[in-house]
C-alpha positions in Angstrom: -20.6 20.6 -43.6 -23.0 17.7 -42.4 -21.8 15.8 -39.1 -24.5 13.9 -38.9 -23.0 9.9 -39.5 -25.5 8.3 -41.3 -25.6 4.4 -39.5 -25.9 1.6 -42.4 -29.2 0.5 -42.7 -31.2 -2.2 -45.3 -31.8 -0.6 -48.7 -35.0 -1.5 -50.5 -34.2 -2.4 -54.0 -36.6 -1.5 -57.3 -36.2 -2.0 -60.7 -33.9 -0.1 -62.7 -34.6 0.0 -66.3 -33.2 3.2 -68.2 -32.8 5.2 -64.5 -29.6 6.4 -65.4 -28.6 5.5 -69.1 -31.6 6.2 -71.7 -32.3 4.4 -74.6 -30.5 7.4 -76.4 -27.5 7.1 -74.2 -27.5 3.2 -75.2 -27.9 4.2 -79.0 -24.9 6.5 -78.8 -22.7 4.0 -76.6 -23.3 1.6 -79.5 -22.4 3.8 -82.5 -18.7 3.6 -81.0 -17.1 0.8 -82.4 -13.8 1.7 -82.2 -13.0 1.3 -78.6 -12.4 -2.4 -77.4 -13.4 -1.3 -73.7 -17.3 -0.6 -74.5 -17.3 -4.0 -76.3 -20.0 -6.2 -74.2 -18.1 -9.6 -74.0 -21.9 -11.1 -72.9 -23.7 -9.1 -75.9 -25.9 -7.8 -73.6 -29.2 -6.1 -74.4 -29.6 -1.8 -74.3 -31.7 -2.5 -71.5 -29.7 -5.2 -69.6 -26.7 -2.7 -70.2 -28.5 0.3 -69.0 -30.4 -1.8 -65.7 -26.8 -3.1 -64.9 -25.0 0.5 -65.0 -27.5 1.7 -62.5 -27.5 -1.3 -60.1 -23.7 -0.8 -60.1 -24.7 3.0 -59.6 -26.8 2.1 -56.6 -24.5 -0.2 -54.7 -22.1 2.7 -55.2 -24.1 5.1 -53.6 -25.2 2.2 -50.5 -21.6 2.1 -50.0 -20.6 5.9 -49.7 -23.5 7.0 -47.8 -22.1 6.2 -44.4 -18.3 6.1 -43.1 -19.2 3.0 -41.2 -18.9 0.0 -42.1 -22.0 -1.6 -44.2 -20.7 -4.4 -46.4 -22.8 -7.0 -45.4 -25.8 -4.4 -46.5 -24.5 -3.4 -49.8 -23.5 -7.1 -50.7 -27.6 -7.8 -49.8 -28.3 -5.5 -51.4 -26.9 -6.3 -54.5 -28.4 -9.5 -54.4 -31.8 -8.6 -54.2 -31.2 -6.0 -56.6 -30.1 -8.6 -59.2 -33.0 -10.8 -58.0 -35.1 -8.1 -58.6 -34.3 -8.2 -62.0 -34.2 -11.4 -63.1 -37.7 -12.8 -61.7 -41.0 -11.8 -63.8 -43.2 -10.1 -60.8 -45.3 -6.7 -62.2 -44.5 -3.8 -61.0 -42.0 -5.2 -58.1 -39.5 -7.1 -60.6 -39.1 -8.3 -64.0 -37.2 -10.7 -65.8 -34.8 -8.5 -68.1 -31.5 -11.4 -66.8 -31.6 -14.9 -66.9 -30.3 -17.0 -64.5 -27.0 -17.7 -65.9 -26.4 -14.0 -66.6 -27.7 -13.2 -63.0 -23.9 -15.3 -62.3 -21.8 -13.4 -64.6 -23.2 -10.0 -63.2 -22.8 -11.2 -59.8 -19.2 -12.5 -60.3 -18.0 -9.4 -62.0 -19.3 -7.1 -59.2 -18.0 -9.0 -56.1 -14.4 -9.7 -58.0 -14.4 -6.3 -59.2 -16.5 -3.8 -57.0 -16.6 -5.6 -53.3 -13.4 -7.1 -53.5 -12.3 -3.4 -53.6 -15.0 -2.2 -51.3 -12.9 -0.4 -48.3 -11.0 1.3 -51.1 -13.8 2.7 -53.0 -15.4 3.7 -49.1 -12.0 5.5 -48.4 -11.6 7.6 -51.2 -15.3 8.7 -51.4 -16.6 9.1 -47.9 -15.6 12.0 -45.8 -13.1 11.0 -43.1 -14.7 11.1 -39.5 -12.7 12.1 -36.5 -14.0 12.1 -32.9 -13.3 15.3 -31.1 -13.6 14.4 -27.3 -14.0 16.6 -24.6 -14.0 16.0 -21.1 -15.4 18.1 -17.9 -14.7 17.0 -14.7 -16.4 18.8 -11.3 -14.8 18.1 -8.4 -14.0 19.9 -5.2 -14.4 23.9 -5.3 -10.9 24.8 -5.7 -9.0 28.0 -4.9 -10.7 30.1 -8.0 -14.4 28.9 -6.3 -16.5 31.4 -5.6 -17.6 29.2 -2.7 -14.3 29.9 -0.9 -15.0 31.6 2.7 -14.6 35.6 2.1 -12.9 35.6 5.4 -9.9 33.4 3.4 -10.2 35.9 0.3 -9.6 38.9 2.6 -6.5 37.6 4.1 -3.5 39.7 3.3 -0.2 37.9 2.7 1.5 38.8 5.7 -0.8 38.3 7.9 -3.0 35.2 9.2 -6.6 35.7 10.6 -7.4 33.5 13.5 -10.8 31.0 13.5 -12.9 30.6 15.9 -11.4 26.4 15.8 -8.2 27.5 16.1 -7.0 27.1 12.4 -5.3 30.2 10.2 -5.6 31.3 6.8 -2.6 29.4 5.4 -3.7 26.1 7.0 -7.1 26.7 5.4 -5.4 27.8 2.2 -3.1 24.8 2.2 -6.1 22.4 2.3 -7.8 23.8 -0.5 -4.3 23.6 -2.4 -4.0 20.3 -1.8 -8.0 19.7 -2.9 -6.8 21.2 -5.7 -4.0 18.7 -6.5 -6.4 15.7 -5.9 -8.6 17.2 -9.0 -6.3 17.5 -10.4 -5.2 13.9 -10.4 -8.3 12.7 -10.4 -9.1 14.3 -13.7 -6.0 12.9 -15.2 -7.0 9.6 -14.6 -10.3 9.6 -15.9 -8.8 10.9 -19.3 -6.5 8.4 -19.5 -9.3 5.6 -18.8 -11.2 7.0 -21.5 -8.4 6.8 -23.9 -7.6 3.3 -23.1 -11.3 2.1 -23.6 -11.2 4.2 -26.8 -8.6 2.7 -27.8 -9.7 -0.9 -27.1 -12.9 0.1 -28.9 -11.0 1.3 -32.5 -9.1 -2.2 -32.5 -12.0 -4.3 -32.0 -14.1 -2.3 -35.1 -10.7 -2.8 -37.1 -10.2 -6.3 -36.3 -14.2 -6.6 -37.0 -13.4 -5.1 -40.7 -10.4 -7.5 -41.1 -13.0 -11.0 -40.2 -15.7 -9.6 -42.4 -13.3 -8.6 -45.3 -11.6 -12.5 -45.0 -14.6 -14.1 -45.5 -15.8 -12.1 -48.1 -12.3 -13.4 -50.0 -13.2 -17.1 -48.8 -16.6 -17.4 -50.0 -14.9 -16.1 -53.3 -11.8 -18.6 -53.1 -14.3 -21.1 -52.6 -16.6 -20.3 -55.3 -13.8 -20.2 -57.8 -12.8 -23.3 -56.8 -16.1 -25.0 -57.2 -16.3 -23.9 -61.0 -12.9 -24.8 -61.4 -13.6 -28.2 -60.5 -17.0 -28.3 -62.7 
């Protein structure tokens, strides 16, 4: 499996006429008449219908790429995307939507795809966890092989003399008590990671949350301009 996180970036958009859906596709979608769902309440075109399919395709695929967070990229990118298909410009753009149907599309995919963005990133993007590790290195402690061989040939009931006047257990007891302070040490630092951790997850979270709520203002607001037109 791929652990490589893939960072949102800008996506370039092209024109998308019959990348996905064919001509033949569109032919057969049309010779079912019996289900209300495939009905196209705009009458749109077999091309418009198989341009749209794909750009919904591709801001699909902008989304799931990366388990960070890239809404502001995808919803740019559907813009240009539509823009690239509603402006007569050989070979970078052409003018399959006009400008009023440019609204509709744009208006179906924000109420209905970006509305619902985190949901559709939750259930197809792989869920990332961070392993972490720590190593500390500290003070040689008892295991060391830089402990004085005099101190490793001590027996236990007996306590060699130095030429400063110190024994074996006093020497022993100082590299116990190293030991300890390691150990402390260590636990500290872990803990401090955690914490900033921590602090790190709920600022990306609360980051999501601003982003997300002024995605649903800019709609509110929209909806309330037309409403008053």
């Amino acid at each position: 499996m791929d652990t490589i996180i893939k960072a949102p970036q800008a996506l370039k958009a092209k024109v998308m006429l019959w990348t996905d859906v064919t001509y033949h596709d569109m032919e057969e979608i049309d010779k079912i008449q019996s289900i209300p769902d495939l009905e196209r309440e705009h009458s749109f075109s077999k091309e418009q219908t198989s341009a749209l399919l794909s750009i919904i395709k591709s801001i699909h695929e902008a989304n799931v790429e990366t388990p960070l967070n890239n809404s502001e990229e995808c919803f740019k990118y559907c813009r240009e995307l539509l823009l690239c298909h509603s402006v007569r410009r050989p070979p970078f753009s052409i003018n399959l939507f006009k400008s009023e149907e440019v609204n509709c599309v744009l208006t179906y995919i924000h109420n209905n795809y970006m509305r619902h963005y985190k949901l559709y990133k939750y259930v197809f993007t792989p869920q990332v966890k961070l392993d972490l590790s720590l190593s500390y290195s500290g003070p040689p402690t008892v295991e060391d092989s830089s402990v004085p061989a005099a101190v490793e040939d001590v027996t236990d009931t007996e306590a060699v003399p130095k030429k400063d006047g110190t024994s074996s257990e006093t020497q022993q007891a100082s590299i116990t008590a190293a030991a300890g302070v390691t150990s402390e040490l260590k636990a500290l630092i872990e803990q401090e990671v955690r914490e900033h951790m921590t602090r790190v997850s709920g600022q990306l979270d609360q980051r999501i949350k601003e982003i997300a709520s002024q995605h649903s203002s800019a709609l509110d607001s929209s909806q309330n301009h037309k409403a008053k037109k």
